[in-house]
OpenMM code with the backbone's topology and positions (N, CA, C; nanometers):
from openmm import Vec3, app, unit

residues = "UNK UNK UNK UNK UNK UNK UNK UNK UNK UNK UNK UNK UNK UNK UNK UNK UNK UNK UNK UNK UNK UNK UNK UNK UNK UNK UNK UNK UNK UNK UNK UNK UNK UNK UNK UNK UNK UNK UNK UNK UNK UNK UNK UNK UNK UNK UNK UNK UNK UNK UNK UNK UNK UNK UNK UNK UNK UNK UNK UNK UNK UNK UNK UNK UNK UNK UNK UNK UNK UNK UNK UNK UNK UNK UNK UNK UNK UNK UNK UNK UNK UNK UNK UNK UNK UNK UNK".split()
positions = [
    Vec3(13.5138, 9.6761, 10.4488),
    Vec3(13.3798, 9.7128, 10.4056),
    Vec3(13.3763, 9.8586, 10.3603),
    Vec3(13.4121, 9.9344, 10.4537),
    Vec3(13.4114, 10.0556, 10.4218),
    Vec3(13.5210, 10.0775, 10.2553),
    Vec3(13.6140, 10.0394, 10.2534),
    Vec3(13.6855, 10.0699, 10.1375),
    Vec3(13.5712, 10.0236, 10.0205),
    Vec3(13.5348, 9.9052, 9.9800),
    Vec3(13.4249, 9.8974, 9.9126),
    Vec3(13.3163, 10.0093, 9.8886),
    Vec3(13.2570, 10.0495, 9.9972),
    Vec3(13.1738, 10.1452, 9.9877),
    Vec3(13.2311, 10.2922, 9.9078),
    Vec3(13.3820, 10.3338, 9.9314),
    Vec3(13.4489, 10.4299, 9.8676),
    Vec3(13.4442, 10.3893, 9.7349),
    Vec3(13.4648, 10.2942, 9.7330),
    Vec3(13.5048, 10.2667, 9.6145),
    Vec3(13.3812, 10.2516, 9.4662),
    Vec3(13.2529, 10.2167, 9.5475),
    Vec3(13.1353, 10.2337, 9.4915),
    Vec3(13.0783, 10.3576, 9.4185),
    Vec3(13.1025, 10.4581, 9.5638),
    Vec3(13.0988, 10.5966, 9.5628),
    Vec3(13.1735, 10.6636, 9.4456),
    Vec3(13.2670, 10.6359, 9.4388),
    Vec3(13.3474, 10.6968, 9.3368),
    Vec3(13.3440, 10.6409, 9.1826),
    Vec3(13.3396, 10.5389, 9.1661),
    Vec3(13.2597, 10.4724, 9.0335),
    Vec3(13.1305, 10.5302, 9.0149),
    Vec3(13.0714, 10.5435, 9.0857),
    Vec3(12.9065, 10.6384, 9.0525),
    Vec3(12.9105, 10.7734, 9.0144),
    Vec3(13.0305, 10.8506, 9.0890),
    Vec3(13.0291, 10.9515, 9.0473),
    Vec3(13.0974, 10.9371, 8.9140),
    Vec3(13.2116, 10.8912, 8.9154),
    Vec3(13.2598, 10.8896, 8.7485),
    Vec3(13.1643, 10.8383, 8.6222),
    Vec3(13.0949, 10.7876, 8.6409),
    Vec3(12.9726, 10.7646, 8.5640),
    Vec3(12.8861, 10.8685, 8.5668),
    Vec3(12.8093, 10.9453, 8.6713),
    Vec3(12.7373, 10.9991, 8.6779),
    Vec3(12.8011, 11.1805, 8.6156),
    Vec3(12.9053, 11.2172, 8.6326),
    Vec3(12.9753, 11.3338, 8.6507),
    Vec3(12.9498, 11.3988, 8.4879),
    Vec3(13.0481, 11.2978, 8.3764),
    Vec3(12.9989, 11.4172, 8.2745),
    Vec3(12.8634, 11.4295, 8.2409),
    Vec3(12.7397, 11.3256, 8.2676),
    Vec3(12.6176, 11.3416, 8.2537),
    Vec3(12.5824, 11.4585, 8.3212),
    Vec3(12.6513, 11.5236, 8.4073),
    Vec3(12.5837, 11.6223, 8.5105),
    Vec3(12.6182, 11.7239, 8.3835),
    Vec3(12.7722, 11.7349, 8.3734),
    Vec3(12.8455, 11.8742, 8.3042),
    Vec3(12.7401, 11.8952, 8.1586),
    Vec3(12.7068, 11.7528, 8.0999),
    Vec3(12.5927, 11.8109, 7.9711),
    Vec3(12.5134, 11.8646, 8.0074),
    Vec3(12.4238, 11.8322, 8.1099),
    Vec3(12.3085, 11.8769, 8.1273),
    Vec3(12.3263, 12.0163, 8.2319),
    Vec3(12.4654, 12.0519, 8.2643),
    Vec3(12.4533, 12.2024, 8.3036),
    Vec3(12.4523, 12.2581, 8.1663),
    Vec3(12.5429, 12.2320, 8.0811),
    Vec3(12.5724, 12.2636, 7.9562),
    Vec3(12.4622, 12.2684, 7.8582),
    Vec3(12.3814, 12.2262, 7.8538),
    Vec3(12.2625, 12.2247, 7.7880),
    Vec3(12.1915, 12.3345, 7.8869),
    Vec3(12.1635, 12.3896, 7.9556),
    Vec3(12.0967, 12.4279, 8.0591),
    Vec3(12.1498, 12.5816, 7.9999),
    Vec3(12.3162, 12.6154, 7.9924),
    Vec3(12.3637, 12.7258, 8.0253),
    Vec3(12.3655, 12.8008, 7.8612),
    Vec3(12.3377, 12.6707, 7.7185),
    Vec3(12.2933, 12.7305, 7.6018),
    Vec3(12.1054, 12.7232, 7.5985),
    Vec3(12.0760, 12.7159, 7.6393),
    Vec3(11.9194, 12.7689, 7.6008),
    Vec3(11.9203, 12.8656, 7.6367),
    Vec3(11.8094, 12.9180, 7.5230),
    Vec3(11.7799, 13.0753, 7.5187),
    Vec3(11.7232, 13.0922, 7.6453),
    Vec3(11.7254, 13.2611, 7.7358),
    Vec3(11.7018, 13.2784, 7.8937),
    Vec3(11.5757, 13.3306, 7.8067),
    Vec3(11.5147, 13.4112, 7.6818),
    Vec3(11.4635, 13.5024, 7.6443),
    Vec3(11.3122, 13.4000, 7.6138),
    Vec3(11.3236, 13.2912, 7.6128),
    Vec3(11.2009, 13.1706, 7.5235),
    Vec3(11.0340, 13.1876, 7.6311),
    Vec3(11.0017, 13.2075, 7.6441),
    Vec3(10.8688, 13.2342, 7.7386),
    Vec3(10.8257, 13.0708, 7.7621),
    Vec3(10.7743, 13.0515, 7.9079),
    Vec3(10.7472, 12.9335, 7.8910),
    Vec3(10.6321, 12.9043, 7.8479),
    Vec3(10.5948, 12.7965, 7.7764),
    Vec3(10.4567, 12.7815, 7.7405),
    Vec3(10.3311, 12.7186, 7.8205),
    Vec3(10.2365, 12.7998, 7.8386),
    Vec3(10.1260, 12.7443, 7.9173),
    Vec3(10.0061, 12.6477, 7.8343),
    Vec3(9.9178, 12.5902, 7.8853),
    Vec3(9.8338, 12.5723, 7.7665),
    Vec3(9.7229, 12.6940, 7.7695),
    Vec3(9.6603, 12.6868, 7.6725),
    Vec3(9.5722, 12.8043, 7.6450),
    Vec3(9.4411, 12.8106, 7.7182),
    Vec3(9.3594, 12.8705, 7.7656),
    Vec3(9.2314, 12.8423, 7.8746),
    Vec3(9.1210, 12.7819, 7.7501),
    Vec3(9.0336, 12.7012, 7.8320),
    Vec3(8.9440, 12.6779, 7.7348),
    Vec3(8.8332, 12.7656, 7.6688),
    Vec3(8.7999, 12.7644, 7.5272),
    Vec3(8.7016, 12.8865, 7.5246),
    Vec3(8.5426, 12.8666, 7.5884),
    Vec3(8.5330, 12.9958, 7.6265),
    Vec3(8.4741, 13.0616, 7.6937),
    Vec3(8.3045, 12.9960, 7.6747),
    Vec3(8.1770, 12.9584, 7.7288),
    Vec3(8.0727, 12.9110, 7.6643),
    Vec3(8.0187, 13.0254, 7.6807),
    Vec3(7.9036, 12.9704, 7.5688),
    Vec3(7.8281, 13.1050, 7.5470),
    Vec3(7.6853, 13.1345, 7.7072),
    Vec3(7.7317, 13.2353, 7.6925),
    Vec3(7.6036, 13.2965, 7.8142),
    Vec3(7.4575, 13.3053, 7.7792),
    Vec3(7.4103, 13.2894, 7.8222),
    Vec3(7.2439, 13.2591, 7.8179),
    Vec3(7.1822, 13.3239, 7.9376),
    Vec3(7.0312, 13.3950, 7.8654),
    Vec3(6.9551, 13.4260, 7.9823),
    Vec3(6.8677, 13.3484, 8.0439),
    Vec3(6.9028, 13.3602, 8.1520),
    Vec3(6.7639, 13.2458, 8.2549),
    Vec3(6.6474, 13.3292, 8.2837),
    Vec3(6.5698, 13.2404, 8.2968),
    Vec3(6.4115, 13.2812, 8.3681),
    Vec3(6.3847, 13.2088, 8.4023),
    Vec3(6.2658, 13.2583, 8.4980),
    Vec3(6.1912, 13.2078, 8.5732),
    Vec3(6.0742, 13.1439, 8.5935),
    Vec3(6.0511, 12.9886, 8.5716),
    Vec3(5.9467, 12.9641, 8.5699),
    Vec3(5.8077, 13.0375, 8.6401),
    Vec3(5.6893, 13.0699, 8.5120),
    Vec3(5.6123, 13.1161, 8.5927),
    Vec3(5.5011, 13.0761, 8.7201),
    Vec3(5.5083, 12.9169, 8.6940),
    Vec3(5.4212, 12.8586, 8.7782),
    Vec3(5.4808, 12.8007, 8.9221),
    Vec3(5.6114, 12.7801, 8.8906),
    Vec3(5.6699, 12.7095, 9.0026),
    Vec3(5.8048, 12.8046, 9.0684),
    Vec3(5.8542, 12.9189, 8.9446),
    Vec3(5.9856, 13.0063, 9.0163),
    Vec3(6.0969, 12.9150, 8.9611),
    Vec3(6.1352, 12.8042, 8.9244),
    Vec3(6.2129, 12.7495, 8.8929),
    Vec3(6.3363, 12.8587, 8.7884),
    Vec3(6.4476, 12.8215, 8.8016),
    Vec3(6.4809, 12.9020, 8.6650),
    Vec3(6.5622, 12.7847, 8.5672),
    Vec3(6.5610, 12.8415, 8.4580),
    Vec3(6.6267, 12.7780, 8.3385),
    Vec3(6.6714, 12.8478, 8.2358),
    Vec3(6.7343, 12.7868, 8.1363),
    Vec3(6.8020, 12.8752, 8.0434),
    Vec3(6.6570, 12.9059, 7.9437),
    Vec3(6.6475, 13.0411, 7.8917),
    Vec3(6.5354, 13.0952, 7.8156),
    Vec3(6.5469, 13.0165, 7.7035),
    Vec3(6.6298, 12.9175, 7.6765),
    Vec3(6.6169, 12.8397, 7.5410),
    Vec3(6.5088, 12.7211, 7.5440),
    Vec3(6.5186, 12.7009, 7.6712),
    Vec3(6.4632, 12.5393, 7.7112),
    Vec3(6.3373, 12.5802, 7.7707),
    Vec3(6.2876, 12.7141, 7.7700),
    Vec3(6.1404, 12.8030, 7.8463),
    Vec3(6.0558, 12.6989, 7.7749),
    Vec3(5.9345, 12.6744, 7.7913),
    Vec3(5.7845, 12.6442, 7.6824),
    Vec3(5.7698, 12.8126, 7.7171),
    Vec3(5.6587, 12.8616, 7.6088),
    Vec3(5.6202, 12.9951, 7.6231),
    Vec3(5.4749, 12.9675, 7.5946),
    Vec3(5.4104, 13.0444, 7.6716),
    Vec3(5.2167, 13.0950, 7.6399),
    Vec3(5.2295, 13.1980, 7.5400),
    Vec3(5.0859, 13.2172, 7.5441),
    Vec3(5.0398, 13.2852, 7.4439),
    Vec3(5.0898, 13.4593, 7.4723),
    Vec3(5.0975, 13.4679, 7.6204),
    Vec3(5.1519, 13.6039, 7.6492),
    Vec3(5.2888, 13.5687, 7.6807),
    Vec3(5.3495, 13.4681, 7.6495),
    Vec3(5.5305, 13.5003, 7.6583),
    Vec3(5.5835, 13.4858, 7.7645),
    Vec3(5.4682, 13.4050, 7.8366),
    Vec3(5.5677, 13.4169, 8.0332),
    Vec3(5.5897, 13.2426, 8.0098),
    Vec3(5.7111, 13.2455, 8.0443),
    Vec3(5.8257, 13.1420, 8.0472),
    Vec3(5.7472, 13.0325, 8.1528),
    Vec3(5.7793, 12.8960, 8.1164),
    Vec3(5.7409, 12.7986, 8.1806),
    Vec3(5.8392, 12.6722, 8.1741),
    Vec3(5.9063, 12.5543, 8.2769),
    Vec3(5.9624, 12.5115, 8.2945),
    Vec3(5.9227, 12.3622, 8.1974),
    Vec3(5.7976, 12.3458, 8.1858),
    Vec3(5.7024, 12.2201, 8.0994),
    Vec3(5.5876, 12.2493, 8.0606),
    Vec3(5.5547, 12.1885, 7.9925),
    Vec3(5.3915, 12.1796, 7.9332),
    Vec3(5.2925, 12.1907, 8.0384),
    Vec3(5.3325, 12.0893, 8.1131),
    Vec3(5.2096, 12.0538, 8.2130),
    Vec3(5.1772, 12.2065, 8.3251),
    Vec3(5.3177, 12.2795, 8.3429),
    Vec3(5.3054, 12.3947, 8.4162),
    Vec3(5.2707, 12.5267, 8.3280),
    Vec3(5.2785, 12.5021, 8.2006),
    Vec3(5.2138, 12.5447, 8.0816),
    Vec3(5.0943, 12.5793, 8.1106),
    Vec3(5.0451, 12.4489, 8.0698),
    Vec3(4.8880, 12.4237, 8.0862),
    Vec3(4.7934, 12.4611, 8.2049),
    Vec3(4.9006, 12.4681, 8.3227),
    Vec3(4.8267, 12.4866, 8.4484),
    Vec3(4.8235, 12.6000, 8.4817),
    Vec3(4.8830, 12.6664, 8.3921),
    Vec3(4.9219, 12.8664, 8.4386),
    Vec3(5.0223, 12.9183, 8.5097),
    Vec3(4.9920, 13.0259, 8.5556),
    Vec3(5.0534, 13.1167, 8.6296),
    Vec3(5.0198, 13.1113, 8.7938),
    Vec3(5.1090, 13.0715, 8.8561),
    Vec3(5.0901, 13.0527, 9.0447),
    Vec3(5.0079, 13.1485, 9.0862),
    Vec3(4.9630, 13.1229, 9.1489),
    Vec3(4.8936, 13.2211, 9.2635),
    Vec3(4.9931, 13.3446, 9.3439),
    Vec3(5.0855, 13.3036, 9.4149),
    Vec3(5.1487, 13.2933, 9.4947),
    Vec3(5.2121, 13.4328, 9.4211),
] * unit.nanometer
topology = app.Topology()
chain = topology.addChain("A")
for resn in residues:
    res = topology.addResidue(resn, chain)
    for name in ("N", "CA", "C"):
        topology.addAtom(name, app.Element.getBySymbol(name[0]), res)
């Protein structure tokens, strides 16, 4: 049994062996100098100012505000319509 098993062993390596020596060989001609490549970060989104809803404090991006007649930011119509909090 055991001779079999040697004998396995050693057929694998003779098969396996000059596959090793290319691929040191390939290994030992690539350039050391090549940088490896990363992928690139994704770009950046654009920044936006938030505010603050005036009736409720909520915040949101100033794009998506409703605005009154004096310019104070509101989250909807309906908090629009209803004003400015007390509070």
């Amino acid at each position: 049994m055991l001779k079999y098993l040697l004998i396995g062993v050693l057929v694998i390596w003779l098969l396996y062996s000059p596959l090793l020596k290319r691929m040191r060989q390939l290994r030992r001609d690539r350039p050391a100098s090549r940088p490896a490549t990363r992928p690139s970060p994704p770009p950046a989104a654009q920044v936006e100012d938030m505010v603050a809803c005036a009736h409720c404090g909520i915040h949101l991006p100033a794009s998506e505000a409703c605005l009154d007649a004096a310019q104070r930011p509101y989250c909807c119509a309906a908090h629009r319509d209803a004003g400015p909090s007390a509070h």
